[in-house]
C-alpha positions as CSV (number, residue, x, y, z in Angstrom):
1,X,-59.8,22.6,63.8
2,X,-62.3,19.9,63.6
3,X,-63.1,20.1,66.9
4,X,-63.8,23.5,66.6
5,X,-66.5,23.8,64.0
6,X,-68.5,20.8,66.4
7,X,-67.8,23.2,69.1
8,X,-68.7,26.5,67.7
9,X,-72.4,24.8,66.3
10,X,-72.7,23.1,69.6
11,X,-72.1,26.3,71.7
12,X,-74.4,28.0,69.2
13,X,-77.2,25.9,70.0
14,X,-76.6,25.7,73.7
15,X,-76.4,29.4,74.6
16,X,-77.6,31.5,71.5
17,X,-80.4,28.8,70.4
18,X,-79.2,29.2,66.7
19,X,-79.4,26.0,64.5
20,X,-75.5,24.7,63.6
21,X,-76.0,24.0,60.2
22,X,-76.9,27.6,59.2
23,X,-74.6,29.9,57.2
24,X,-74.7,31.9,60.4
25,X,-72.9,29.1,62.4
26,X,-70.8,28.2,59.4
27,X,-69.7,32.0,59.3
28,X,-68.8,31.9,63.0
29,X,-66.5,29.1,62.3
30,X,-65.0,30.0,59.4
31,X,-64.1,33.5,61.1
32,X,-62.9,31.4,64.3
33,X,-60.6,29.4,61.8
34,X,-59.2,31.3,58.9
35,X,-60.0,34.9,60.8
36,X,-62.0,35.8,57.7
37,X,-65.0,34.1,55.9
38,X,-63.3,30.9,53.9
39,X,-63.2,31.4,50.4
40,X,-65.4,29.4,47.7
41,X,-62.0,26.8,47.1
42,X,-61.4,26.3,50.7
43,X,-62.7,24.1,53.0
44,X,-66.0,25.3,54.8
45,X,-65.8,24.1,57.9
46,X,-69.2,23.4,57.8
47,X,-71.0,21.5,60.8
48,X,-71.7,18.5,59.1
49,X,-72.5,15.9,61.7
50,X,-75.4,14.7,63.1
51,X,-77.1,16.6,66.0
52,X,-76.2,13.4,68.6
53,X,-73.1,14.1,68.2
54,X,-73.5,16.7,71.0
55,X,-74.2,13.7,73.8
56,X,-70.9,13.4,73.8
57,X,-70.1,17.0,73.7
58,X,-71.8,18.9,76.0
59,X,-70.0,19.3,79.0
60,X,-67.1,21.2,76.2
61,X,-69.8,23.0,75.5
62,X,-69.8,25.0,78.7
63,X,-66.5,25.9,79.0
64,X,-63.9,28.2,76.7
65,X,-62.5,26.8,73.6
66,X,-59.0,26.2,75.3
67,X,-60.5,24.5,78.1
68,X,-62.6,22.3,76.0
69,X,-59.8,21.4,73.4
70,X,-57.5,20.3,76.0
71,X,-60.7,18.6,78.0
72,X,-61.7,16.7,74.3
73,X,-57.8,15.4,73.6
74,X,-57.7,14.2,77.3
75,X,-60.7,12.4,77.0
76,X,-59.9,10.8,73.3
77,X,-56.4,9.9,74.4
78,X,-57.7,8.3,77.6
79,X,-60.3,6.4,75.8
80,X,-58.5,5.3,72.8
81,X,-55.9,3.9,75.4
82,X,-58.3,2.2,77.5
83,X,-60.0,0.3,74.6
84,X,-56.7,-0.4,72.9
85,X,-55.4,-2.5,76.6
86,X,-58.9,-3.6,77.8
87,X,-59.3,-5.5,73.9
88,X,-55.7,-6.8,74.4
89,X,-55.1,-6.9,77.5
90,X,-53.0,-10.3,77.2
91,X,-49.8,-7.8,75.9
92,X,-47.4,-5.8,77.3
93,X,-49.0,-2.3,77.6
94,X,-46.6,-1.0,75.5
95,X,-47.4,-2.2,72.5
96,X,-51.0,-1.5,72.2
97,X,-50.7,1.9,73.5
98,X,-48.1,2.5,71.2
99,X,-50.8,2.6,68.4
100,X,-51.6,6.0,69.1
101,X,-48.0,7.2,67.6
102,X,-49.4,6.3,63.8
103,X,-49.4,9.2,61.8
104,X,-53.8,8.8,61.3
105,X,-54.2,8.1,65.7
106,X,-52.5,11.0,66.2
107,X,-53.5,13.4,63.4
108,X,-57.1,12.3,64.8
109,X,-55.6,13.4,68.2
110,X,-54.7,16.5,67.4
111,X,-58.0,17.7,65.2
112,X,-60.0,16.5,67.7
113,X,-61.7,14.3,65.2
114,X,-64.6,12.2,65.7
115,X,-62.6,9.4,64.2
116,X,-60.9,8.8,67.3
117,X,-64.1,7.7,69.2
118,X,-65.3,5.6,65.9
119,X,-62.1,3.7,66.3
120,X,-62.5,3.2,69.8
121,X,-66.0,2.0,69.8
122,X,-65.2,-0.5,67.1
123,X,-62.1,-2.0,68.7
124,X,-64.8,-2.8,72.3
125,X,-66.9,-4.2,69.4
126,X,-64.1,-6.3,67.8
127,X,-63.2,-7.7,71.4
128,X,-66.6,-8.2,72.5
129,X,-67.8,-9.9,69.0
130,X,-64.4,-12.2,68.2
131,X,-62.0,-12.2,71.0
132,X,-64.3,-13.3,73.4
133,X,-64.6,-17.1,73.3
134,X,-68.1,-17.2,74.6
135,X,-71.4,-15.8,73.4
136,X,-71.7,-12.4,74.4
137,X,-74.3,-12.3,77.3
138,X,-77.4,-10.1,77.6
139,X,-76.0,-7.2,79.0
140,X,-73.2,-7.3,76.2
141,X,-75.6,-7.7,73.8
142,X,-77.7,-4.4,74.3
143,X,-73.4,-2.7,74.9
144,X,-72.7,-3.8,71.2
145,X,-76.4,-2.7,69.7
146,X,-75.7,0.8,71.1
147,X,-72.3,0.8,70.2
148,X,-73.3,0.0,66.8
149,X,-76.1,2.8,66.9
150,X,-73.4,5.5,68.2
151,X,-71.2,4.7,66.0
152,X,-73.5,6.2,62.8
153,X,-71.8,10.1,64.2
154,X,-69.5,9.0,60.9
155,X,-71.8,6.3,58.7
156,X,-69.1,6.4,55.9
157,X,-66.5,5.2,57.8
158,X,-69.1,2.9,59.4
159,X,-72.3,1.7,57.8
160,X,-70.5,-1.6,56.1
161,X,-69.2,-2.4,59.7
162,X,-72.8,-2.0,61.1
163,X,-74.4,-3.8,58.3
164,X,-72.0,-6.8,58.8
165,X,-72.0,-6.9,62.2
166,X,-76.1,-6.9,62.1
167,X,-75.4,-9.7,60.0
168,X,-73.5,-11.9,62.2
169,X,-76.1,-11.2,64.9
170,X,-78.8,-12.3,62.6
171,X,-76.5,-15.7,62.1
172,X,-75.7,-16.3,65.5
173,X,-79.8,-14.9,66.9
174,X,-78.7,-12.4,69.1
175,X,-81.9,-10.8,69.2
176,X,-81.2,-8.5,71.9
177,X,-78.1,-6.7,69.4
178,X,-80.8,-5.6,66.5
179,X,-83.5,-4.5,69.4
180,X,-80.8,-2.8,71.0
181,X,-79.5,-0.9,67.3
182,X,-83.4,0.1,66.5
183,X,-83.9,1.2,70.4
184,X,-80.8,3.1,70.5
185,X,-81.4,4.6,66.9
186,X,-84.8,5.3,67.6
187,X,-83.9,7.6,70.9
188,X,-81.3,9.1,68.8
189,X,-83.0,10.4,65.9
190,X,-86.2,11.3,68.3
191,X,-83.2,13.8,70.2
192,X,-82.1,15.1,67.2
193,X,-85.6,16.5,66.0
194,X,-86.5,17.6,69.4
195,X,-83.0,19.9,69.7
196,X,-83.7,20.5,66.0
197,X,-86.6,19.5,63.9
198,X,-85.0,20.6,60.6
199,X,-81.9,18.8,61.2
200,X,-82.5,15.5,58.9
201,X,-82.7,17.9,55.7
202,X,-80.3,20.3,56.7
203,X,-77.5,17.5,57.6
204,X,-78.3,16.1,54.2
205,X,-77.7,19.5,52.7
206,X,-74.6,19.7,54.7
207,X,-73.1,16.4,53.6
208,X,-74.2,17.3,49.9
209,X,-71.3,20.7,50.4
210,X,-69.0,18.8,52.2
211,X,-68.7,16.5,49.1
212,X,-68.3,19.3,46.3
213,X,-65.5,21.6,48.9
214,X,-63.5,18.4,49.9
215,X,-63.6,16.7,45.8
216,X,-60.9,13.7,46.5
217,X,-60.4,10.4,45.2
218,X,-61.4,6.7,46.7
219,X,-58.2,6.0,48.4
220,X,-57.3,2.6,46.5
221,X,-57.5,5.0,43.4
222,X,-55.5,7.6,44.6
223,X,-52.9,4.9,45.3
224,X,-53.4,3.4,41.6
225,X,-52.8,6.7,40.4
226,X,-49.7,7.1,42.1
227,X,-48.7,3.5,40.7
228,X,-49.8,4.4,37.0
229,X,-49.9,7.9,36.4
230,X,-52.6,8.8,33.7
231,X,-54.5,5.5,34.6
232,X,-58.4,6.4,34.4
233,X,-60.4,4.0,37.4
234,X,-64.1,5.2,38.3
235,X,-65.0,4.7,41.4
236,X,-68.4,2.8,41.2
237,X,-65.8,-0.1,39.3
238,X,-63.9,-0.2,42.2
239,X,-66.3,-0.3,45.1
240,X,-68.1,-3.5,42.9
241,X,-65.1,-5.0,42.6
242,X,-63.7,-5.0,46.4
243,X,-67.6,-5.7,47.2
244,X,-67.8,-8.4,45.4
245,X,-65.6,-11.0,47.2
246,X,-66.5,-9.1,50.1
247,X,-69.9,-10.2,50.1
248,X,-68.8,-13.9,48.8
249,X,-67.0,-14.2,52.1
250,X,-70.0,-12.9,53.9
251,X,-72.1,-15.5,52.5
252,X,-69.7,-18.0,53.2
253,X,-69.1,-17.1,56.5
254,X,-72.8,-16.9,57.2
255,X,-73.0,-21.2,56.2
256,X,-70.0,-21.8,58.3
257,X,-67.9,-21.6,55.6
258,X,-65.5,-19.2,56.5
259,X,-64.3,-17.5,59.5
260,X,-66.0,-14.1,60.7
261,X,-63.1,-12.6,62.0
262,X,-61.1,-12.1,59.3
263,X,-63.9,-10.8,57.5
264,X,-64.9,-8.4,59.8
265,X,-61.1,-6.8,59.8
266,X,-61.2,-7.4,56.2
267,X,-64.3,-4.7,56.1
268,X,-62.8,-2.6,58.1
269,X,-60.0,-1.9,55.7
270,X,-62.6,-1.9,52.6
271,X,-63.9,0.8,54.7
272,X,-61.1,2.9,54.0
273,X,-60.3,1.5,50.3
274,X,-63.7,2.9,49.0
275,X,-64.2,5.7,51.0
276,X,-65.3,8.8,49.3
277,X,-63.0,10.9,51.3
278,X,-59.3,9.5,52.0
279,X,-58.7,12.1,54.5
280,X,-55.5,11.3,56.7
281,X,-57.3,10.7,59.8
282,X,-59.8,8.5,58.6
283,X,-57.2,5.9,58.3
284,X,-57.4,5.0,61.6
285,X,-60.2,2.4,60.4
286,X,-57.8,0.8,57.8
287,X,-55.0,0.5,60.9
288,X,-57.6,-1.8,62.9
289,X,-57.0,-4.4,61.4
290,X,-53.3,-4.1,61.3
291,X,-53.4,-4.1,65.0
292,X,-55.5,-7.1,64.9
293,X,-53.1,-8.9,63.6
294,X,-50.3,-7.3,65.4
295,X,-51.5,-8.0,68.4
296,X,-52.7,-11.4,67.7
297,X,-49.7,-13.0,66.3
298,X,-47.5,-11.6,68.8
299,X,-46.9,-14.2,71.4
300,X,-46.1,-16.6,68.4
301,X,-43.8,-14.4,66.7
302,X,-42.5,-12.2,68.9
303,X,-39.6,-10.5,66.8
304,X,-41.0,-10.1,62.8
305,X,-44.1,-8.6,64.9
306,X,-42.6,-5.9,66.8
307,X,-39.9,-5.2,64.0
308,X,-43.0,-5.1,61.3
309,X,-45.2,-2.9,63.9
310,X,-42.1,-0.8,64.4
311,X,-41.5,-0.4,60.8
312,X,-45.5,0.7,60.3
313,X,-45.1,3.3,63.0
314,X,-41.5,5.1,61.9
């Protein structure tokens, strides 16, 4: 279903030359969906995602919808594997690729969700920022700045990541990661207003609806809740309060202090914790850095690691 609204607004604009985010678009999805327009309580399957999302896209674009949903979750599960060995590539190729059995891998899978991609991109960035003993060279420098650019098709699940990872750049003066982020960003942004020159106000608008039809709670609170029924948390207290030690560690990290690599797995799970929107799939970010540490502390303790992986996965 995901999938499909990208698909419908991207065959829209391909063949009919109709602008995704219109009601007209919204309506062809919605009929495509539910077989009806959606209700004012439903979901509105919406397109609500940048127009560069459709770089990625446009070769599903040409063909039917089952083609290009079986074409999407081919691609997704082949690049999600990929990333997964290549950033660990010291394990047994088991248990990497087992990650995609977690309930949010595969829910992602299935939808055809754009989280998939996010959390492939990230773990490339993860290997190529903290595994790798060396400084990353030129050519993985300008990698990681368009990486980093890419990865804004879902900025709340990744603009704390981005801002911390120009960060370390900024510590460690690898130039060549920002120019590559503001190049990168730059030829995005000038594609979108070419295929769409309304598209900055009308993805705003977009985002704005998605937030009133999908009304859920930060994730950490929903938990709370579900700890302490009738407890009352707002959300602004929360995000200060994970932020704050966040940032500590940042700053600590940033005078040699503290170790970056913790703190970068530690952001992705904040990621999740605040999120506006704890949708299923989007846990995938908050799973990173579970599989960090799987797969990091597996060769020292083999046993607690697999049994504690296993555990996670059943």
């Amino acid at each position: 279903a995901d999938f499909y609204t990208r698909w419908i607004g991207g065959r829209a604009l391909l063949q009919d030359g109709l602008n995704p985010y219109s009601h007209e678009v919204t309506l062809l999805s919605q009929q495509g969906i539910y077989g009806r327009p959606a209700l004012p309580s439903e979901d509105q399957v919406a397109f609500a995602y940048p127009p560069y999302i459709l770089l990625v896209m446009w070769p599903f674009l040409l063909v039917n919808f089952s083609w290009a949903q079986a074409g999407w979750f081919a691609l997704n599960l082949l690049i999600l594997s990929i990333c997964l060995v290549y950033t660990f590539h010291k394990l047994p190729i088991w248990l990497p690729i087992s990650f995609i059995f977690f309930y949010p891998p595969a829910l992602g899978l299935i939808l055809g969700n754009f989280s998939i991609l996010i959390a492939s991109i990230w773990l490339l960035l993860f290997r190529l920022l903290f595994i790798s003993k060396s400084t990353p060279s030129r050519r993985d420098q300008w990698v990681i700045g368009a990486l980093l650019a890419f990865s804004t098709i879902k900025p709340q699940l990744t603009a704390f990541l981005i801002l911390f990872s120009l960060f370390y750049a900024l510590r460690y003066r690898l130039k060549l990661v920002t120019i590559s982020f503001l190049v990168t960003i730059l030829l995005l942004l000038i594609f979108s207003w070419i295929i769409i020159p309304t598209w900055l106000t009308d993805w705003i608008q977009a985002i704005s609806a998605y937030s009133q039809y999908t009304q859920t709670d930060q994730p950490l609170i929903t938990l709370l809740k579900w700890i302490i029924p009738g407890i009352q948390i707002r959300q602004g207290l929360i995000t200060a309060i994970i932020l704050f030690p966040t940032l500590l560690s940042l700053i600590l990290a940033f005078f040699n202090k503290f170790s970056w690599s913790p703190i970068f797995l530690w952001a992705s799970a904040v990621t999740y914790l605040i999120h506006p929107n704890g949708m299923a799939y989007e846990q995938i970010i908050f799973y990173l850095p579970f599989a960090a540490w799987t797969f990091t502390h597996f060769r020292q303790q083999k046993t607690i690691t697999v049994l504690i992986w296993a555990a996670a996965c059943l």
